[in-house]
C-alpha positions in Angstrom: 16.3 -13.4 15.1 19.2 -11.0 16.3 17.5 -7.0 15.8 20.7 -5.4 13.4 19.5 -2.5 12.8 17.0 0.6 14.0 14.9 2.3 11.9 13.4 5.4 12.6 10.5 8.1 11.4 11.4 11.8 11.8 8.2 14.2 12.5 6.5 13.2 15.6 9.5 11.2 16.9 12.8 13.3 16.9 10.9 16.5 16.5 7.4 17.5 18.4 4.6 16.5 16.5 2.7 18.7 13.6 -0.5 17.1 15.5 0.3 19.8 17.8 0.5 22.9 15.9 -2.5 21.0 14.0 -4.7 21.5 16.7 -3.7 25.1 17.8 -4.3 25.9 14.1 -7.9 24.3 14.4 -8.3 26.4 17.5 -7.3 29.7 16.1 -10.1 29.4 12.7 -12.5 27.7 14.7 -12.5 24.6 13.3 -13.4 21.2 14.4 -10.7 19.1 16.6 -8.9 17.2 14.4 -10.2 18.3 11.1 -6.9 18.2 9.3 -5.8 15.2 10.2 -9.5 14.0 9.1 -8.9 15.2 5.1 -5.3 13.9 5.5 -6.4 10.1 6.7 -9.8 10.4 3.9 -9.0 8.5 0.7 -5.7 8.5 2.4 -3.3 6.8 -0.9 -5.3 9.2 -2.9 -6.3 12.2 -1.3 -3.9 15.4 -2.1 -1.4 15.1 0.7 -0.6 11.8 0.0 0.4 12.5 -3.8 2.4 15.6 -2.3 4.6 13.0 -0.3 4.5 11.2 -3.2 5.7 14.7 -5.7 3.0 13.9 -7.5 2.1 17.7 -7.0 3.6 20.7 -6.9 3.0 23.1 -4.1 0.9 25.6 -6.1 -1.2 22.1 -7.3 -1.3 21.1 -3.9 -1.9 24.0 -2.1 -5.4 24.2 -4.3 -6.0 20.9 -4.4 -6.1 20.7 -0.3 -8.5 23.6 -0.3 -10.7 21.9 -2.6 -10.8 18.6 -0.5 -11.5 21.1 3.2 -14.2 22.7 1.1 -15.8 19.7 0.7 -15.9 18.6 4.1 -17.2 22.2 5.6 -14.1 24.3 6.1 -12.1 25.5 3.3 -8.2 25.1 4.3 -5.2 26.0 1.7 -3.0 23.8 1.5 0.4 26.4 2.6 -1.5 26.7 5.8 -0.7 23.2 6.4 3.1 23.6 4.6 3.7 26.0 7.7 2.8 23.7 10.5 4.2 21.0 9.2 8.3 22.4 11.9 8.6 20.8 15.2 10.9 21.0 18.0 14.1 18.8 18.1 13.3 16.4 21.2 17.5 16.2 22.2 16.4 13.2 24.5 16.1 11.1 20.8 18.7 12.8 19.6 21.1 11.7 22.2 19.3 8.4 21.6 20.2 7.9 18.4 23.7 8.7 18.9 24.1 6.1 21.8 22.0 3.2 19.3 24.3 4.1 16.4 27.1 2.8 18.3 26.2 -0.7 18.0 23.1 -1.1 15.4 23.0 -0.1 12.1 20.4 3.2 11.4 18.6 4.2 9.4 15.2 7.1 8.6 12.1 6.4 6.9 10.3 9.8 6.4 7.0 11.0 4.8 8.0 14.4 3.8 7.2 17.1 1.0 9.0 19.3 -1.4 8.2 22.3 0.6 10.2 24.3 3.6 13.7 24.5 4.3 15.4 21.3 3.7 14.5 17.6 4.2 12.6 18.3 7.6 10.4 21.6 6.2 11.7 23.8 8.6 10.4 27.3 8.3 14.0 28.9 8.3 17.9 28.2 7.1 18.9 27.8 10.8 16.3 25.2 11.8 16.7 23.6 8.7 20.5 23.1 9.6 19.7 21.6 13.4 18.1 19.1 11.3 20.2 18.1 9.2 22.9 17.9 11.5 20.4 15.1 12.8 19.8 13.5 9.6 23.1 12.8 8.7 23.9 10.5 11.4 21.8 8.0 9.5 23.4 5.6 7.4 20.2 6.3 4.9 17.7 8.7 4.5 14.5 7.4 2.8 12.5 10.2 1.7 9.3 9.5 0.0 8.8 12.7 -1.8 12.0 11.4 -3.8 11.5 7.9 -3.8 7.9 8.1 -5.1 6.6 5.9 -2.2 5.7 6.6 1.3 4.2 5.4 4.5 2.3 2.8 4.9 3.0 1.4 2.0 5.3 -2.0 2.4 7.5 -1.3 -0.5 9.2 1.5 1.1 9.9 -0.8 4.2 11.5 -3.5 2.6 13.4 -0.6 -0.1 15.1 0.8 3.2 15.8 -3.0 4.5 17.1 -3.6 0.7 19.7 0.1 1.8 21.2 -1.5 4.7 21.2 -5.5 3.8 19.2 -6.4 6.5 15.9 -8.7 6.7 13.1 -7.2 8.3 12.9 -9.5 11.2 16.3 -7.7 11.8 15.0 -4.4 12.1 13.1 -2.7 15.3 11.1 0.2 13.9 9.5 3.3 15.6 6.9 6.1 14.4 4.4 8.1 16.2 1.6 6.5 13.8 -0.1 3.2 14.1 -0.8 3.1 10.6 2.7 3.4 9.5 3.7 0.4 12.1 1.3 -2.1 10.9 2.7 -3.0 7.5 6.2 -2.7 9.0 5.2 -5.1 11.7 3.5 -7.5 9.3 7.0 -7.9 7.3 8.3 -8.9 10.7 9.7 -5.5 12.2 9.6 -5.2 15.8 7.7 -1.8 16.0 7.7 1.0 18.9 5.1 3.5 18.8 6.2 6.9 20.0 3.5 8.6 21.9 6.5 9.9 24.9 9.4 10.0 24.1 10.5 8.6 27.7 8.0 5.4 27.3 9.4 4.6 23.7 13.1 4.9 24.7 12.9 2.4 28.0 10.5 -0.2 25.5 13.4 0.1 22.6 16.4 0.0 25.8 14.5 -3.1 26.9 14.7 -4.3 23.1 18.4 -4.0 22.6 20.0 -3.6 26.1 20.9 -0.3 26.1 20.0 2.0 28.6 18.8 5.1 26.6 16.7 6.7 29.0 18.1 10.6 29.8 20.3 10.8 33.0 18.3 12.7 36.1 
């Protein structure tokens, strides 16, 4: 099948990751490694992150609601504390990426993202917010799941995005920094690139399309 179209996540693959400032954040109250990530990924379609994505919450429902759950498993967390970590750093290597892709594939963004922050990518000010967006509107769509009502992994918000751009999912190479989000993407026949560095993905998504996308020395 000829690949049509790219599809893209947004944290963790054209910004830094919120892993990252995770982990520092763990550091800092002296919590376990990974602790966060460990309420976000229990009871994960459930749990109160995922119906944030979802705007099933509002912030102030939220915010309790995640201390409640980081109670529970030993370390009591609210929920703004994670809001704030949530900004990372433009990587202008993907950026450039995109730019060069979008000249002969059709693109779009599939993001897990929350009413909170400064704009689509939660940026913690106006000017950040706007370095995004700048970013964000070189997609053809932007599907968001705190306004759809869907999010990562689910398959719905897969074939929804294919649905956007009139393309069939064997048509469409897909990347995110998260195994979970590529499996159901990859079962509807995506091609799927996980982003773990940034230079690895862009040579294994060159190699699919034959473009060179790699930055210049």
């Amino acid at each position: 099948m000829t690949i049509k179209a790219v599809f893209w996540d947004f944290g963790g693959v054209f910004t830094t990751s919120p892993f990252e400032n995770f982990r520092r954040y763990e550091e800092r109250h002296g919590l376990p490694r990974d602790f966060l990530r460990t309420i976000n990924a229990t009871n994960p379609d459930h749990n109160a992150w995922a119906r944030f994505e979802r705007s099933e919450l509002s912030l102030d429902a939220f915010d309790a609601a995640f201390a409640e759950e980081s109670r529970a498993a030993g370390h009591t967390v609210p929920g703004r504390d994670v809001i704030a970590l949530l900004a990372g750093e433009l990587r202008p290597e993907m950026v450039a990426a995109l730019a060069r892709v979008q000249q002969s594939y059709r693109v779009a963004c599939i993001t897990n993202n929350v009413s909170a922050g400064e704009g689509r990518g939660m940026q913690t000010t106006a000017e950040r917010a706007a370095e995004i967006e700048a970013v964000m509107d070189r997609f053809e769509h932007v599907v968001e799941s705190s306004k759809l009502g869907l999010r990562k992994p689910d398959p719905r918000i897969y074939q929804h995005t294919c649905d956007l751009v009139g393309v069939r999912p064997e048509e469409v190479v897909y990347l995110d920094d998260l195994g979970v989000n590529l499996k159901p993407a990859r079962h509807l026949g995506m091609t799927t690139i996980k982003v773990v560095r940034p230079h690895d993905a862009l040579r294994e998504l060159g190699e699919v399309l034959a473009l060179d996308l790699l930055p210049q020395p």
